[in-house]
N, C-alpha and C positions, 0 to 999 in steps of 0.2 A: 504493500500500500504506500509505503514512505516513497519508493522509485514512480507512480503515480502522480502524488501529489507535486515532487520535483520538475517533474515531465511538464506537468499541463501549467507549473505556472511560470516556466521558461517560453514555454509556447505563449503564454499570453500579448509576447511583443512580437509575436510573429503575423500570429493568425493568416495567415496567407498572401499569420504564418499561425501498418507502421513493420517496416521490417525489423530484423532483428538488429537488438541495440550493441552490436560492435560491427553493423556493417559499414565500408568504407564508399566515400564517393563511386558510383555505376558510370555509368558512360555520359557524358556532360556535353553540352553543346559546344559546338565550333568558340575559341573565344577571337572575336576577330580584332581585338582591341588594340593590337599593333599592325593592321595589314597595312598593304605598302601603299593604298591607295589614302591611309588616313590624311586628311586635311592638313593645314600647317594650325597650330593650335590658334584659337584667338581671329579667324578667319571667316565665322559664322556669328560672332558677339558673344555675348555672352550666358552663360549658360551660370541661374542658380538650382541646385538642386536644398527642396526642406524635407524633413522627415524622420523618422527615429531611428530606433536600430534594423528593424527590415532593410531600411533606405542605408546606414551608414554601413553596413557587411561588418558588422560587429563582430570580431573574433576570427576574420579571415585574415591571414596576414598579407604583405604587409597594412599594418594601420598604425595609427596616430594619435594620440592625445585623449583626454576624460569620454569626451566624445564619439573616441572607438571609429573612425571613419580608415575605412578600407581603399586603397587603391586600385583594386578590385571588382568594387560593389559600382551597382549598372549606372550609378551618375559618370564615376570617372570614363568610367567604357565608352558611356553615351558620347561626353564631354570630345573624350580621342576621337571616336570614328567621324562626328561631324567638325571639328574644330572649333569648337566652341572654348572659350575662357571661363574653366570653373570656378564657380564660387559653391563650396560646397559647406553648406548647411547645417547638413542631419545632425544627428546626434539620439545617442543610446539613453532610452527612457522617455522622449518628448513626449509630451501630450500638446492637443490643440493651445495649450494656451499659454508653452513656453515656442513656438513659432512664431505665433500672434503678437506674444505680449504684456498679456493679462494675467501673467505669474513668471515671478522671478527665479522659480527653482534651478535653473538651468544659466542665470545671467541674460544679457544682451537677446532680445526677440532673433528669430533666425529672418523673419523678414526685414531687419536692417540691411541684410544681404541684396535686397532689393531696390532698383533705382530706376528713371527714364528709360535708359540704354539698355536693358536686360532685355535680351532674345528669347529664352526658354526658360518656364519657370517648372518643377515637377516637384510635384506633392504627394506623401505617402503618410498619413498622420491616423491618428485614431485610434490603433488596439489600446494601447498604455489609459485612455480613457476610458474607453471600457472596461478595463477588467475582467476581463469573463472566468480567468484561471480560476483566482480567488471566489469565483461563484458555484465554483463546481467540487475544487480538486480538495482532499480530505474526507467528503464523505458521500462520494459516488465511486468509489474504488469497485471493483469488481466484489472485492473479499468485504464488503463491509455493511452485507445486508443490513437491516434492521438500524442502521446509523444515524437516521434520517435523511437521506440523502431524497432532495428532492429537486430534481429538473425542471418541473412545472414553476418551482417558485423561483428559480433562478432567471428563468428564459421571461417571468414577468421584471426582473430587475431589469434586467440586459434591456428590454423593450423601454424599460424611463430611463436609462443612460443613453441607448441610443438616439431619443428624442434631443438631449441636451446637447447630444456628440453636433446632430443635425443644424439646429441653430445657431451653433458655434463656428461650423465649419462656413455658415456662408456668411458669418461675418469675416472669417479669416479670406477667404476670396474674395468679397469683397476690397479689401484691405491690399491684398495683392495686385487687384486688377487697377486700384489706386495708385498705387507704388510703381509697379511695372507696364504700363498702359500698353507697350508694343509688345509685349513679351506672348509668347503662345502658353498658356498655361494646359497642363496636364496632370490630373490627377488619379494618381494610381493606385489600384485595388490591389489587395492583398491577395497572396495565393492560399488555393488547398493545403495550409501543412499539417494536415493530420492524415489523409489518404482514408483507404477504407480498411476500419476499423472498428471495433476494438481490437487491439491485439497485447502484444507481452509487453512492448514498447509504452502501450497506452491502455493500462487493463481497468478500464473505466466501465461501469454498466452501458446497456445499448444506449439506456433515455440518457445519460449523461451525454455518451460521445455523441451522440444525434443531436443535443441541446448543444454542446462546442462548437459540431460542423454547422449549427443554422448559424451559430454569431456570428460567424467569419462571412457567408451566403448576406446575411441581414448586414450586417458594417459596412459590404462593400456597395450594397442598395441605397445605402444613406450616402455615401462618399458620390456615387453616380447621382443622385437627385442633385445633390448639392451643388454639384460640378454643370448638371445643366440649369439649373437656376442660375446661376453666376456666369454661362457662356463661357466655362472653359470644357476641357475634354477629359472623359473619363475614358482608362484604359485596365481592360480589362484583364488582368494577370490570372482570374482563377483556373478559367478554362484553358490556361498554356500551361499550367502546370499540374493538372489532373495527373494522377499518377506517379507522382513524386514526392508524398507526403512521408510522414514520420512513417506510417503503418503497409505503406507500398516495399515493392522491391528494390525500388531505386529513388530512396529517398533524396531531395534535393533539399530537405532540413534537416540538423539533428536532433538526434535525442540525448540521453546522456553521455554518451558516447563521440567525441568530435572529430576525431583525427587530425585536429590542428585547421580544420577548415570549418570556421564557423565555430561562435559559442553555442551550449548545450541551447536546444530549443530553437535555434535561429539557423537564416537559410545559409548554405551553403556556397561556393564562389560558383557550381554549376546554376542555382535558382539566377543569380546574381546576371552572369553569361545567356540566359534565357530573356532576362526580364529587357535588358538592355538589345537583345534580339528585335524583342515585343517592339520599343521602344523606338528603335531604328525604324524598322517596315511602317510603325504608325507616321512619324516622321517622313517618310518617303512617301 
């Protein structure tokens, strides 16, 4: 039960972000982040990317400072393959309201990053707001009948967080589409990281793990509303990464188990190589 509750509240800043837990990186997508045709850096404007640890490749090396940002992780990718001038953002832990602003936990708003001349803005924010882990993990474990464990009451929490998540984020685009006027904004959904399960990875009852996989389906419904309220782009990452969850064969998250790519719970440098894929072709 205790590798359980570790599991799902690592995953909590994933949510999208289960094989077995010492399986290593499976077959990863092309990474093209040095091909020859990359631009000259700084040739496309500039490029901010916000967002938290999904966004920052937390635990992929190499990476950098409190903040945990990877060189790796699909802003910098994006950043090379179009030539764009990074400003890179994220950061490990953010909720909507250290991007914004509106909480100091983290210092300086990540949207200072934003100005006139900013080209491409990409946003990935929300699990850390939510919460979901802490809604489930401890006593919906497989082994812990009779605990109270109860899904129905969780999935009504999740539903008044999500509302707050929602209002918040179109002040946050709003605020951006202020800051950055020319800039193309894009905001990006979280992937499948749990896969189909239950499994040893994630031995959680069925209504548990069925209540974790709809927050991650629900969060990214809120992020897309939001995104079209506000006339920027939602991009949709869950369906490119079907199949690569904790509980799949070729997981593109870990579990507790990392092999040096990626912290426990968070995605991996191959998710990272996909999303900035995703990212490219929307782009084109």
């Amino acid at each position: 039960m205790a590798q359980a509750v570790a599991v799902v509240v690592a995953l909590a800043t994933v949510i999208g972000a289960c094989g077995g837990s010492a399986t290593e990186p499976g077959s990863e997508p092309e990474d093209r982040s040095s091909a020859s045709a990359t631009p000259a850096p700084g040739s496309a404007g500039t490029y901010v990317a916000l967002g938290d640890s999904a966004a920052s490749g937390m635990g992929i090396p190499p990476e950098e400072g409190t903040c945990r940002r990877s060189e790796r992780a699909y802003g910098p990718l994006l950043a090379a393959r179009h030539g764009y001038t990074l400003v890179n953002r994220t950061c490990a832990g953010a909720r909507v309201g250290d991007v914004l602003g509106t909480s100091d936990v983290q210092g300086p708003p990540q949207i200072d990053g934003l100005d006139s001349d900013t080209a491409l803005v990409t946003l990935m924010i929300g699990a850390n707001d939510l919460g979901y882990a802490g809604l489930l993990a401890g006593r919906c474990a497989e082994d812990a009948s009779g605990s109270g464990c109860d899904p129905a009451e969780s999935q009504e929490r999740v539903a008044v967080r999500l509302e707050a998540i929602g209002k918040e984020l179109r002040v946050l685009l709003d605020a951006i589409t202020t800051r950055a006027p020319q800039a193309r904004v894009l905001v990006v959904g979280y992937a499948d990281a749990l896969g189909a399960g239950p499994c040893l990875a994630m031995p959680l009852t069925r209504a548990a793990f069925a209540a974790a996989a709809e927050a991650v389906v629900d969060l990214n419904g809120v992020l897309r509303s939001a995104a079209d309220d506000a006339g920027a782009e939602f991009v949709d990452t869950y369906d490119a990464t079907r199949g690569h969850g904790v509980c799949d064969d070729e997981p593109w998250v870990n579990n507790l188990i990392t092999g040096g790519d990626g912290a426990p719970g968070h995605p991996r440098s191959a998710y990272h190589a996909a999303v900035a894929d995703l990212l490219d072709g929307h782009l084109s």
